[in-house]
N, C-alpha and C positions, 0 to 999 in steps of 0.2 A: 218496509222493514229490511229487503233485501240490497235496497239501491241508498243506500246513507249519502244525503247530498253533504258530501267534505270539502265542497267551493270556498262557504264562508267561513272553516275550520282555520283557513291562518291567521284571523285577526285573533283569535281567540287561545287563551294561555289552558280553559278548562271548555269541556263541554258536561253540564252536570244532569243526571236524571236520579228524579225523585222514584224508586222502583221499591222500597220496600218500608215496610214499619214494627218494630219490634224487633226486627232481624229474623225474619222467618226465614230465611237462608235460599240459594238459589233453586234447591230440587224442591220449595212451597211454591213457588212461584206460579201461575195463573197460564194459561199455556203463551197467550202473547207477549206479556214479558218474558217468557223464557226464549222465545223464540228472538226479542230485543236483546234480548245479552250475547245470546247462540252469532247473532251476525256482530254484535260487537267486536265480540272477539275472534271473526274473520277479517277484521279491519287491516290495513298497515300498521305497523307499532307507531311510526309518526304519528297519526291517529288516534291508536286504539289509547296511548299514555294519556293524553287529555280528557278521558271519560272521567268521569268519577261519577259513584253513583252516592244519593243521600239514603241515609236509613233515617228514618224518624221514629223516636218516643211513642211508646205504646201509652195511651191509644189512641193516639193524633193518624190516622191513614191516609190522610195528603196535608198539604199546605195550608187548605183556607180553614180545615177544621182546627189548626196549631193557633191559627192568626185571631180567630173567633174566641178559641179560647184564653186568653189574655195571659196566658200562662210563661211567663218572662224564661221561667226557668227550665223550659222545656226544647229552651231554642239552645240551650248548652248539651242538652245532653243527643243533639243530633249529630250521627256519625258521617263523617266522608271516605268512603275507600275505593280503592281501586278495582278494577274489571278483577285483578287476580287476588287483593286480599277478599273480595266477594266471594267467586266463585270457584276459584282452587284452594284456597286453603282448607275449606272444609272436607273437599272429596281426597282430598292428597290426606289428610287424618283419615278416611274411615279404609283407604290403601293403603295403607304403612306398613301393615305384615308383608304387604308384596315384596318390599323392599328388600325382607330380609328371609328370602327362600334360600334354602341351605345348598340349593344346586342352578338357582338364580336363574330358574325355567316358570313362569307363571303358567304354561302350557304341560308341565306334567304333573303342576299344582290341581290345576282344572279337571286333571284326568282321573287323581287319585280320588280326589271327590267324587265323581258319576261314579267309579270304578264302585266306592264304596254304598253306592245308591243302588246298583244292578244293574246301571245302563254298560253299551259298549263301549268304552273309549274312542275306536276311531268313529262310527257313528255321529259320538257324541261331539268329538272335535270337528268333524264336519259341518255337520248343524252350528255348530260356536261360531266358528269361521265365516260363516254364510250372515250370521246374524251381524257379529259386528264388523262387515264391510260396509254397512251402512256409514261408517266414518270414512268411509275412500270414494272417492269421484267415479269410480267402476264397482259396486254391489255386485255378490257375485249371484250365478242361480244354481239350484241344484234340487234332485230326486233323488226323495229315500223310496228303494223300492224295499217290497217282501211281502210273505206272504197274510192273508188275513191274520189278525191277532197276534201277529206277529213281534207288534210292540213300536212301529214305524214312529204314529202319532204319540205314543207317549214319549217317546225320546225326547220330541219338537216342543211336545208340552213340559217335560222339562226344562231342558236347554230356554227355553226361552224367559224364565228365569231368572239368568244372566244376562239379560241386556236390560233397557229400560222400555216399560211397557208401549213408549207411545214408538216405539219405534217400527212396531210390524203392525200391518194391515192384514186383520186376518176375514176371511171368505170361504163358503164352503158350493157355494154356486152364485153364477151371477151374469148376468146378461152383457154385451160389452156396455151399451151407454150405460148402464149401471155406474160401474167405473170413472167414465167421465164423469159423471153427473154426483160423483160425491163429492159433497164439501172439504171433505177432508186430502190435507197436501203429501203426495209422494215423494215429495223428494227426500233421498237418502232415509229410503225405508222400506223393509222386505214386504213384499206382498205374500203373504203364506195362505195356502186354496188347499185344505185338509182332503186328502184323499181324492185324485186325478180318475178322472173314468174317461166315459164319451161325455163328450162336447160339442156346445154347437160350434157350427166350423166359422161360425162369423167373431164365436168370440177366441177363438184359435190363432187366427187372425191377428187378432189383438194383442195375446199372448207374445207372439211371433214378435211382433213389434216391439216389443216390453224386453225379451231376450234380447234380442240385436239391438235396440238404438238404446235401453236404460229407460224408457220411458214411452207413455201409450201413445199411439196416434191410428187413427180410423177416419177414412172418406166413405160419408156415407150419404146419403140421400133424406132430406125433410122439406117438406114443402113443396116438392118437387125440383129442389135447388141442390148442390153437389153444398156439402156440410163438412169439414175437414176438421176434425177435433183431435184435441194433445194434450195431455195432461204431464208436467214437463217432471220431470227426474233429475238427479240418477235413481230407479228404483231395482231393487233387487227384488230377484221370485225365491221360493222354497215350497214345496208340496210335496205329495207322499200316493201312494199307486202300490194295488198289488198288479199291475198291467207289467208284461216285461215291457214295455215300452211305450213312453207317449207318443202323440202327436208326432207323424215323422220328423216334420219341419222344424219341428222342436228338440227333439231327443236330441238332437245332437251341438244344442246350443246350450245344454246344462251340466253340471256334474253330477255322474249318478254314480250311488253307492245302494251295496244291498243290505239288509238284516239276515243275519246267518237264521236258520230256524234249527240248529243242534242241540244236544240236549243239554249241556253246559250254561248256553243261553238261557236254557227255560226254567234251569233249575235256580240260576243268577233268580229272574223274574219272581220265581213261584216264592221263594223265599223274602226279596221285598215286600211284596203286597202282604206276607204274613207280618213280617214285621211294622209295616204301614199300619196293619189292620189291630196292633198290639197299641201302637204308638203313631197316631197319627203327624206327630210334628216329625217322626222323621221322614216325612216326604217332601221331597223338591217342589212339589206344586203347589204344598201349604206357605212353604217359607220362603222368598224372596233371596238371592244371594247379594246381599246390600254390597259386599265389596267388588264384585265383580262392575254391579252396575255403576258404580261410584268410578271405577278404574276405563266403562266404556265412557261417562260422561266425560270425564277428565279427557281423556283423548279426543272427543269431540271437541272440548275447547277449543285444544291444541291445534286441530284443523291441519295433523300431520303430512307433508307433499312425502310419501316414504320413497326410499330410491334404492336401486342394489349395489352392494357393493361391486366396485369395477372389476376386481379381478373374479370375483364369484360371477360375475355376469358373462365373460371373457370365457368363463370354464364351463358354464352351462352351452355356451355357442358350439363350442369343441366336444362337449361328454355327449347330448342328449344327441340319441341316432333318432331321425323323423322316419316315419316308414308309411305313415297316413297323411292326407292334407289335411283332417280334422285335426290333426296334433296341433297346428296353429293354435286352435282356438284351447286345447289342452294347456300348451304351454302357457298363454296368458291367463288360465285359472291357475296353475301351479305358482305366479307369480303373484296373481292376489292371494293366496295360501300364505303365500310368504312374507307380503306387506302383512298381514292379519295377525300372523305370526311378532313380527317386530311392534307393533302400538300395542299388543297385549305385554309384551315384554319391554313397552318403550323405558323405565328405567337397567336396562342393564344392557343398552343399546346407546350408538355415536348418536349425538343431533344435535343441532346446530341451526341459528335463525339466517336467512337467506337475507345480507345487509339490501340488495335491490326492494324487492317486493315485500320483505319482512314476511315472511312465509316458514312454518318451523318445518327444517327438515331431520326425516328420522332415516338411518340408516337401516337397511336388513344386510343381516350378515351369513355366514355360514349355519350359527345355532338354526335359524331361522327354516334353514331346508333340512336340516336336523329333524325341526318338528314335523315337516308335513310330507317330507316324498316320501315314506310308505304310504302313506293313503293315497300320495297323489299316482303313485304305481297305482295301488289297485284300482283306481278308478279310472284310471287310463288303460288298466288292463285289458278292464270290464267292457270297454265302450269300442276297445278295436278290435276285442273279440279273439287274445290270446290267452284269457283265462278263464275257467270254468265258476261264474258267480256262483258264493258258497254254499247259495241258499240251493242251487240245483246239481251238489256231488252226490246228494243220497240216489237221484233219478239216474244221475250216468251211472253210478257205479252198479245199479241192480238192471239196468241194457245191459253193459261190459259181461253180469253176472248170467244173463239170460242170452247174450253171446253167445258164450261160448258152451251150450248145452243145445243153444238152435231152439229155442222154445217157444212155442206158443199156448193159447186156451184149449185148442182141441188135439194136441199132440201130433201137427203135423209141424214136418222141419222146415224152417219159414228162415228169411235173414231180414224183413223187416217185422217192425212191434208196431202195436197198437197199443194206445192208454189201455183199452181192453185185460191186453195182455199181459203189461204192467203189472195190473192190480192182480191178477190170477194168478201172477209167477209168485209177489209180493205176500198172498196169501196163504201160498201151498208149502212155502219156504221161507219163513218167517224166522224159524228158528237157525236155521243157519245162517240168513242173512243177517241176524244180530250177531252169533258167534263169529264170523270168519270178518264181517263189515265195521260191526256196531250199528247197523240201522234197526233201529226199533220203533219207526213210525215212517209211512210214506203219505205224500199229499191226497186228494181228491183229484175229480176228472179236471179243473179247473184248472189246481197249481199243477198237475202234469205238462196240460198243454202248454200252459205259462214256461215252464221250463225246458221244453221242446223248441219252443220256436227260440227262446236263450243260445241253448246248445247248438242250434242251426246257425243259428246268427255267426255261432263262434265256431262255427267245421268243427265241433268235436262228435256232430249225427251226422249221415248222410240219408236223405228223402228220397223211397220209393219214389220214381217221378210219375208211375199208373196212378198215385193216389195224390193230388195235390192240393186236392181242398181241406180246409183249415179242418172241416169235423171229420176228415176221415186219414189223419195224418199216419204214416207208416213210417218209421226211421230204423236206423242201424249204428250201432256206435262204429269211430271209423278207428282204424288199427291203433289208438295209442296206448302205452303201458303207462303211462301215468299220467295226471294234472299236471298241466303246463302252467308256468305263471311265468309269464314275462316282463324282464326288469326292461321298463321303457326310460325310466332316467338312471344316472349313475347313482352311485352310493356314496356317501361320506369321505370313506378313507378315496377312491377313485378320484372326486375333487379335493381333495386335499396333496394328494400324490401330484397331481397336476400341477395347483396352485405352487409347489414346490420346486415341481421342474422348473417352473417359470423363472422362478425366483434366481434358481440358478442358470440360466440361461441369458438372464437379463445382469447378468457380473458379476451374481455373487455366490460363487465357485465351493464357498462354504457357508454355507448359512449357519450353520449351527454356532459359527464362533460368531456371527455378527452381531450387534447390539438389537433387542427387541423391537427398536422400532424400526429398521429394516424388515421383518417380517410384514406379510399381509395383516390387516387388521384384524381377521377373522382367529389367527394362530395366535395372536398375545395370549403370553401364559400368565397366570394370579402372578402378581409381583414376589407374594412368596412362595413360588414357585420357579422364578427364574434360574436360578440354579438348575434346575433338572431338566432344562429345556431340551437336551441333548437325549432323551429317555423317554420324554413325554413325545415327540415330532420324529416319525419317521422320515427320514430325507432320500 
């Protein structure tokens, strides 16, 4: 299916398959015809235009049953079309509202939906994101963390809605040869493993593998013989943890994003599930979102190579300060963020078929980092440990609060805390810590220490060092007057300013009077709009 022998393909004006009858359309199709059309149209176009496929008269379902039945008249009414009136023309109808978004963002289209279901937006764009990389040759991975009941897994059970079912592998434990040994094929497909805890470290291992190369591989031992197994990719991972952190080897090969636990969120929640429970179709789990999945097959067609635009790419080399060496691997998720970005948007985006290899290329352009570098901030915040994750500001802020009183359980002045002591300050000062804080709820012994060893991770506690074991942790918040959040990429107007300098530095002294297409691609303004270009483009 993967390897189309197109040797004998020049003698031949057509190559024809018999794939359907009645016209049950491409998304009925049987999983190995879909997967026969899926590599058709990763063919060359030299290629891929000599397909055609036969639809046949219902209720003839191949050839010999048409031929048996002597039915003369049945050979007129069999149809021939091509790879694209088959299988675009129907997903390109049930996308069409896409076409015509009033702010020609499919990305705050998405958002407004969750928004109005209870979920978070960026969460939710996250998880989207994660899912359909599965149409790019790098799948990305990522952890929802937070805390129990927090709401991690239904997000995923949402969101995942919007793709098409067969595209996630989902798992909730599993041994590695397990893995290998399923029949079913990963490539360009998320592996989703609900809720990360301990593991065994053989199948970690594997894990490991699956982050870094796209795909499993394990040497392992059977029969007494060295046994090397691969099960080939690209596959992408997704799972969910109330752990502040996985597997170390791991953690830092995913993108991790947290679920806040404030009370806004829960009232978001509490309020679905009523409504859920009034009216069960309005929930995302019952209902399928047909356009979404219509618009990711449609781009699977397309088999998009996406690329950045050059001068955006030029100005992220220049904007983005590196201050960790994990950023590498930061920066090439921010840039799958941003292909993911552009094939959800691919109509309001440049692309163009590559006349060599006939391969469709999609541009990303500036909207593109539009949609995703706040999240891709917080999540790069999160992981180098300049920001305090949201889910643990109620913990710093009631240390900071037992600071500066010197407090502990038994009222001796102490400068490190104990979970202990936490919950006792927490107790006795409830009501002030709502008025002056707004905290009206703090964790267990569990999500404490969870957020202890967070805050450590990010120098905003410093650790007794007489107490360094995990059950007997003592900390101190260290001198700061407020949450830090640090912008690790630049901001919109920043590349823009830049992209501008440029513009004038490279001759042209005045851009504003030059003709539109002198501008970067990313500035063209509505045509009618040109006129105000002078208003709209700061220079």
């Amino acid at each position: 299916i993967h390897n189309w022998d197109t040797s004998i393909w020049e003698n031949y004006s057509d190559i024809r398959i018999a794939i359907d009858y009645g016209f049950k359309g491409y998304e009925s199709l049987d999983s190995g015809a879909l997967k026969l059309i899926d590599s058709a149209n990763k063919l060359p176009e030299e290629h891929k235009e000599k397909i055609k496929l036969w639809i046949l008269p219902k209720p003839y379902k191949d050839f010999s049953e048409l031929v048996a039945s002597t039915d003369k008249g049945a050979v007129h009414d069999i149809q021939l079309l091509t790879l694209a009136q088959y299988v675009e023309q129907p997903l390109l109808a049930q996308i069409e509202a896409l076409y015509d978004i009033e702010d020609k963002n499919v990305i705050n289209h998405f958002r407004s939906i969750v928004s109005e279901l209870g979920l978070i937006e960026d969460i939710s764009q996250v998880i989207l994101h994660v899912l359909e990389s599965t149409n790019s040759d790098d799948p990305l991975a990522c952890v929802v963390k937070g805390t129990s009941g927090s709401g991690k897994n239904h997000h995923v059970e949402n969101i995942l809605k919007f793709v098409p079912a067969d595209r996630v592998i989902k798992f909730t434990n599993a041994s590695p040869m397990a893995l290998f040994y399923d029949d079913e094929s990963y490539q360009n497909k998320i592996l989703y493993k609900a809720e990360a805890g301990w593991e065994d470290p053989a199948y970690m291992k594997v894990e490991r593998s699956l982050l870094s190369e796209k795909k499993l591989k394990l040497i392992t031992v059977k029969d007494q013989e060295s046994l090397k197994l691969e099960k080939e990719g690209p596959t992408g991972f997704l799972t969910t943890t109330t752990n502040a952190k996985l597997y170390h080897d791991n953690e830092t090969r995913v993108m991790s994003i947290t679920i806040p636990n404030d009370q806004n969120y829960l009232n978001r929640v509490k309020k679905q599930q009523l409504v859920g429970a009034i009216n069960p179709n309005t929930s995302l789990i019952v209902n399928e979102n047909k356009e979404f999945i219509a618009l990711h097959k449609y781009n699977q067609m397309q088999n998009w190579n996406v690329v950045l635009e050059e001068e955006l790419a030029y100005a992220l080399v220049e904007l983005v300060q590196m201050t960790d060496s994990e950023q590498n691997r930061d920066l090439a998720q921010l840039i799958g963020l941003m292909k993911s970005s552009a094939r959800l948007n691919y109509m309001y985006r440049n692309s163009w078929t590559d006349k060599d290899t006939g391969r469709n290329i999609l541009m990303a352009d500036i909207e593109d980092y539009k949609n995703v570098h706040t999240i891709a901030n917080q999540m790069v915040s999160e992981s180098l440990g300049v920001s305090i994750p949201s889910t643990s500001k109620n913990t710093y802020n009631v240390l900071k609060a037992m600071n500066e009183t010197s407090y502990n359980h038994i009222g001796h002045e102490v400068t490190y805390y104990s979970v202990n002591d936490i919950l006792e300050y927490f107790e006795k000062n409830k009501q002030k810590l709502k008025q002056e804080l707004g905290i009206e709820k703090l964790k267990g012994k569990t999500g404490l220490n969870d957020d202890i060893k967070k805050l450590l991770k990010a120098e905003f506690l410093e650790q007794n060092p007489m107490y360094n074991q995990q059950h007997r942790l003592r900390v101190k918040p260290f001198d700061r007057t407020e949450i830090v959040y640090k912008r690790i990429y630049p901001t919109v107007v920043e590349i823009e300013e830049y992209l501008n300098i440029q513009s004038i530095q490279n001759g042209n002294d005045n851009p504003s009077s030059n003709n539109e297409s002198d501008l970067p691609l990313e500035l063209y303004p509505p045509d009618e709009e040109a006129d105000n270009l002078d208003n709209d483009i700061q220079y």
